[in-house]
N, C-alpha and C positions, 0 to 999 in steps of 0.2 A: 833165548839169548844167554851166553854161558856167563860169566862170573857179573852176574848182578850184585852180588855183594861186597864190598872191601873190609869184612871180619871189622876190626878198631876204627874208630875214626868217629869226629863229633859228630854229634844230631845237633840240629837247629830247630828253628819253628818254619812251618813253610805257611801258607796262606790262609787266611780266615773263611770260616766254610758261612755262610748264612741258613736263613730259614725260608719255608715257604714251599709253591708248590712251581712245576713245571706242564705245560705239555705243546706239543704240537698236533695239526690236524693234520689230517689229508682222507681219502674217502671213506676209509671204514672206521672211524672213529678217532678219539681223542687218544693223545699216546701221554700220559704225565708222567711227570719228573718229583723228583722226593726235593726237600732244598739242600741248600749247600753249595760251594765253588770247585775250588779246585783252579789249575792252571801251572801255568810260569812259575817254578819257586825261584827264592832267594830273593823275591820283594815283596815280601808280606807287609810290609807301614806302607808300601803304594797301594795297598788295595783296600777297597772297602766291604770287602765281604762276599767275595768270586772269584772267580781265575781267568786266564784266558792264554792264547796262544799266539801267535805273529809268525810271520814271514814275511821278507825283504824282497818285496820288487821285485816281480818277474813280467816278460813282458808280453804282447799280447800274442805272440808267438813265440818260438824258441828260445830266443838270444837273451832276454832281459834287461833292462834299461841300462845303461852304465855298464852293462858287461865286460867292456874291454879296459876301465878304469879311467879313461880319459871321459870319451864321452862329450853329452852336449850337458856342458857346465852352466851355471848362471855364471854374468860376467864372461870375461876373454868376449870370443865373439860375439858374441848376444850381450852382454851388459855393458861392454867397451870396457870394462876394468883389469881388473888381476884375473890373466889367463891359470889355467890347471898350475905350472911351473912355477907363478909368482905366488900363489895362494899355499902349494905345499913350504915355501922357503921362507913365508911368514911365517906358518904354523910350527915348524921348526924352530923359530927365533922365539915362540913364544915359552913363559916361566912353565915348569915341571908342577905340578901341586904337592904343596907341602906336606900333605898328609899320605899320599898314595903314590907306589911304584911300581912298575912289571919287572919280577924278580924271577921268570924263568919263561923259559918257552917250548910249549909243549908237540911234539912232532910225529907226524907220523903220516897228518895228510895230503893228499898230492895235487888235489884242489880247491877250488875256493869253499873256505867253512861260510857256508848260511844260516847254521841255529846253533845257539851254546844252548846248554840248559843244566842249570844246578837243581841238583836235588837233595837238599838238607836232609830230609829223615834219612838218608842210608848217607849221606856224605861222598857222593859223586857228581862227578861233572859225566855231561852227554855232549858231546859236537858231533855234527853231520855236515856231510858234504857233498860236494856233487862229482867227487870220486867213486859216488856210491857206497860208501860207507858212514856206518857211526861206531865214532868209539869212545870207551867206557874208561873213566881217571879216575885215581884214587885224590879225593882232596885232603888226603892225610899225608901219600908221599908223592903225587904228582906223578905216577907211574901209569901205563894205559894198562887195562886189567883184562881188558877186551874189542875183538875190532869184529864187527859182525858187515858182512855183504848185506847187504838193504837188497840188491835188483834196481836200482834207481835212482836218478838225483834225487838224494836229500833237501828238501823245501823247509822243513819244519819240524818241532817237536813238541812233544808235553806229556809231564809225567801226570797222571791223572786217576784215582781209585785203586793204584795198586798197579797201574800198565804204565809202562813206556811207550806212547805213538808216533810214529814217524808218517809224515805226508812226504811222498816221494812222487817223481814223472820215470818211467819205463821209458828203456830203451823205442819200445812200441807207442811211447807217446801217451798211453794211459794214462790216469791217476789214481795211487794208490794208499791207502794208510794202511801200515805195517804195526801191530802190535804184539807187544810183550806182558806177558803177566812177570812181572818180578819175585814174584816170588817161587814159582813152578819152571819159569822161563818158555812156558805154551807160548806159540807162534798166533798168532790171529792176520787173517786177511780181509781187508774190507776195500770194495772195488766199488764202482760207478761214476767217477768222476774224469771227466775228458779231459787231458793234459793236466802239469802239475798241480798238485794237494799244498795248494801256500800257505793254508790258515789251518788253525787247530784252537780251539775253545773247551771249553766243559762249564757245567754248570747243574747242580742237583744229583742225578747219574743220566747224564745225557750229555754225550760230547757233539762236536759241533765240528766239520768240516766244509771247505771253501778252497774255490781256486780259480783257475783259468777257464774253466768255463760258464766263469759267473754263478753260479748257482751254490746252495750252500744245504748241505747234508745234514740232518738229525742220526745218532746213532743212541740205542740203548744193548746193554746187555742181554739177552734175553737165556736166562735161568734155566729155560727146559732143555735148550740145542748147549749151551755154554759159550754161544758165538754173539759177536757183536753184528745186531742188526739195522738194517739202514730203515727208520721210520716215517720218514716224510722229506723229501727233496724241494726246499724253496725255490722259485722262481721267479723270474721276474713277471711270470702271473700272478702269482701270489705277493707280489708288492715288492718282490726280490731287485737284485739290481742289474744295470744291462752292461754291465761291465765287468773284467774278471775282479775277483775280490783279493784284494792284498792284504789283508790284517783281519784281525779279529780281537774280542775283549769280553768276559763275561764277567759281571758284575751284577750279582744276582736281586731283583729280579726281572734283570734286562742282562741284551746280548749287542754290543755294538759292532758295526761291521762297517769295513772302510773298499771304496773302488780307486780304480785307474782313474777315472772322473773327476776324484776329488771329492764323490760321494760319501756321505755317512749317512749310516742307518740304522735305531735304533727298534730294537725286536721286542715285545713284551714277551717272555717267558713263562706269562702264566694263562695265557690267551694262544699264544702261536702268532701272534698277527704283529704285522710292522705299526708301531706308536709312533714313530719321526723318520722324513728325511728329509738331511738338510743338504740341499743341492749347491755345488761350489763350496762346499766346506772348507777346500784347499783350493785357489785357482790360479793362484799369482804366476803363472806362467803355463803354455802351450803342453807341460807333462804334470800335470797336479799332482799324480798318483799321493794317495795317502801311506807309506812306508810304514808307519807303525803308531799304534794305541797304549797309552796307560793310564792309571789313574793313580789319579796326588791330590788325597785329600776331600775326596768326593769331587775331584775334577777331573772329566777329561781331558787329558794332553796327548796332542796329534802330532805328527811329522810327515813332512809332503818332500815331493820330488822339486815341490816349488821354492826348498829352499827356509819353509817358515814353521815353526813351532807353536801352537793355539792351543791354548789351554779355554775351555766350556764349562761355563756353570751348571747347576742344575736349576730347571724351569722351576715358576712361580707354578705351585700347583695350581691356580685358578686357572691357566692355561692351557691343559690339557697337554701341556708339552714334558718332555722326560728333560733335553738343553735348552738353554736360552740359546735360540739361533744364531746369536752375534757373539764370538767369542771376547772375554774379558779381556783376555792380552795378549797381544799377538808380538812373537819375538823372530829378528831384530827390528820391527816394524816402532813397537813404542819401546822406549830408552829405558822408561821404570816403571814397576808398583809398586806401590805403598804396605802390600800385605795382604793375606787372607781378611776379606770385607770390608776392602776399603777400596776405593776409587784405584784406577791406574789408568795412567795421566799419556795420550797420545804427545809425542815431542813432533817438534818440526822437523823438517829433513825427510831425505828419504832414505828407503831399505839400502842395507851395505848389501849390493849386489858381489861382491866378490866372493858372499856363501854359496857356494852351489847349491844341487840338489843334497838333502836330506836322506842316506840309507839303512839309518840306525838307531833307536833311541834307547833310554835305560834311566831308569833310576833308584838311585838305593841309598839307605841313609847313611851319614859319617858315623864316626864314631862318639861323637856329641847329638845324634841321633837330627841330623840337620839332615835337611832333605836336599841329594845333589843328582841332576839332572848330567847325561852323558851321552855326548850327540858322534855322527861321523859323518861326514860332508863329503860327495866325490870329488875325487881328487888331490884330497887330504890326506898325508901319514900321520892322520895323530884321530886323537878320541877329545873334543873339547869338552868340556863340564862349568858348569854353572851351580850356582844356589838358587832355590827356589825358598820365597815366589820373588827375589829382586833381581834374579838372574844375572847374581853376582858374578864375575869370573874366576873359575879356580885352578885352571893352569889347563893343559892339556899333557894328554898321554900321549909321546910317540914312538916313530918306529911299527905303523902298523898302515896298512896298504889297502885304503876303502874297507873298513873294519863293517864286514855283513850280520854283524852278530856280535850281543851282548849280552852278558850278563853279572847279576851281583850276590853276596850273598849279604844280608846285616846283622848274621848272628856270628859269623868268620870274618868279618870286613876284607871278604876276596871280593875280586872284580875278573872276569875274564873276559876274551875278544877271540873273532874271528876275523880274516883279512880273506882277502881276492885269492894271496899265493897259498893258502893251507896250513897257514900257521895260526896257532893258539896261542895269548898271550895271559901269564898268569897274574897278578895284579893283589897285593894286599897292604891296610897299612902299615905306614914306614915305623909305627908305634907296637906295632902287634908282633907277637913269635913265631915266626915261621918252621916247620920242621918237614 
């Protein structure tokens, strides 16, 4: 990939790597992993010591849930409430956040962006799309440096040991991840996956692949060819899931992984073997799918097509479990918490159906190092954001059109988006210097 560098521009911190060991099996032996994470930059205080990678909903054929942007919404005709038109003209109405604004817009792609991905140690931004390309910004001057043909819709990405991976779908329907060495710009191909490549993990030096055909890929380097090779392909004989997989999360030393179902599953990393799954995770309605994973705090927090946001404790070890099955708080279902270990208190009423489906989530800290949580709901022009854990409201972002993709950074206090039309939106505090 040509100009992987942009010469000047900050460094940040990207993610906390941990310890320990990795492997998976399959017939001829154990394949282990060194420790460490990797993943998603630019929310390193979300994470506890892993990385992982995401993609936004696709669906179990072609098209992908919500693709046309209307779609089947929670509420309007299913909830009786505020249809797609009444929901963007509230969100509209609602206050800007005081600390943060989208101060330029970056352009060049000609369809819907589905992965942003900041990369602090060289000070670039990555978006991909399903124009078939990704291209490369300086976040010094906001300028594209490079726009490279992928061969494919763009599903995903993650910068990870030194590569740039892209999960892409072929024109022929394949699945394929695309790698980059950054710093030689060598090409890598890694194939086996039947229709789109939605998820991308890492964890130790073992990346992690998942998609449409349910099944999820082990890759390691291997030293003696210079090629990334595929070492063990989960299934849902191996405790795998029977659904395609939309999300991913490593948090070492586990791998969580999310279905269309509404499934989550949790991998032990230093076994190969599935430790948890927690069936219905997400159900609240007829397309659960789980959109997207992070972690805050040693919590998992989920986002579904259903519409609801669940944040997971970690099990009592006398239980043998990795999450407590029953999430601590499920939003907008209960009104408030109280805080990190303290009760949170179910209200009467019921869910404001007028949120749709869930296709995006993000979180990254302020600039008082407060943790803010940033969602996008179809049929929404705007990015809404919250404070955790009382999921405060802190205005929304708009001007952006089913936003498939986020990211932040908490060492630059940027934020950026991706929408349906191909536009990139730049985002920093209104406190900060921009140049």
């Amino acid at each position: 990939m040509a100009s992987m560098e942009t010469g000047d521009g900050y460094r940040g911190r990207g993610r906390g790597r941990g310890g320990g060991r990795g492997g998976y099996q399959r017939d001829d032996g154990w394949y282990g992993g060194g420790g460490g994470g990797g993943g998603r930059g630019g929310r390193s205080n979300y994470n506890s010591g892993g990385g992982g990678g995401r993609a936004p909903y696709s669906s179990y054929s072609d098209g992908g849930y919500y693709d046309g942007g209307g779609g089947r919404a929670r509420g309007g005709a299913a909830g009786g409430r505020d249809g797609p038109s009444d929901r963007q003209a509230a969100a509209q109405r609602e206050p800007a956040p005081n600390d943060l604004e989208f101060v330029a817009e970056l352009k060049g792609h000609t369809r819907k962006v589905t992965s942003v991905l900041m990369d602090e140690a060289t000070g670039q931004l990555f978006t991909g799309s399903h124009d078939g390309t990704v291209r490369v910004w300086s976040c010094t001057t906001g300028q594209c440096t490079s726009t490279v043909q992928v061969g494919g819709e763009v599903a995903c990405m993650l910068v990870f040991a030194g590569f740039l991976f892209v999960g892409i779908k072929t024109k022929a329907g394949a699945g394929q991840v695309k790698a980059w060495n950054m710093a030689t710009n060598q090409e890598y191909l890694m194939e086996g996956h039947v229709g789109a490549v939605q998820a991308l993990a890492a964890a130790g030096d073992m990346l992690f692949s998942a998609g449409q055909d349910a099944s999820l890929r082990v890759w390691k380097l291997d030293a003696a060819s210079n090629q990334w090779q595929c070492v063990a392909v989960l299934k849902v004989e191996q405790g795998g899931h029977r659904a395609p997989i939309s999300c991913l999360w490593a948090s070492h030393p586990f791998l969580f992984s999310a279905d269309y179902l509404g499934t989550l599953k949790v991998w032990d990393l230093t076994t190969g073997t599935v430790r948890q799954t927690v069936d219905k995770a997400h159900s609240g309605s007829d397309v659960p799918c789980i959109t997207d994973l992070t972690v805050w705090e040693g919590h998992i927090v989920s986002a579904s097509l259903d519409g609801l946001i669940k944040i997971w404790e970690p099990a009592d070890p006398a239980t043998g479990l990795i999450l407590n099955p029953t999430p601590i708080f499920t939003f907008p279902e209960q009104a408030s918490c109280r805080g990190r270990g303290h009760e949170c208190v179910q209200e009467p009423g019921q869910r404001d159906t007028s949120l749709s489906g869930i296709l995006a989530l993000c979180g990254v800290p302020d600039a008082q190092n407060r943790c803010v949580l940033m969602a996008s709901y179809n049929g929404e022009r705007c990015i809404r954001m919250w404070e955790l854990p009382s999921f405060e409201a802190r205005g929304t972002l708009g001007d952006v059109n089913n936003a498939r993709a986020m990211a932040g950074s908490a060492t630059a206090q940027l934020v950026f988006s991706g929408d349906e039309h191909g536009r990139v939106k730049w985002g920093h505090d209104k406190m900060a210097s921009w140049n």
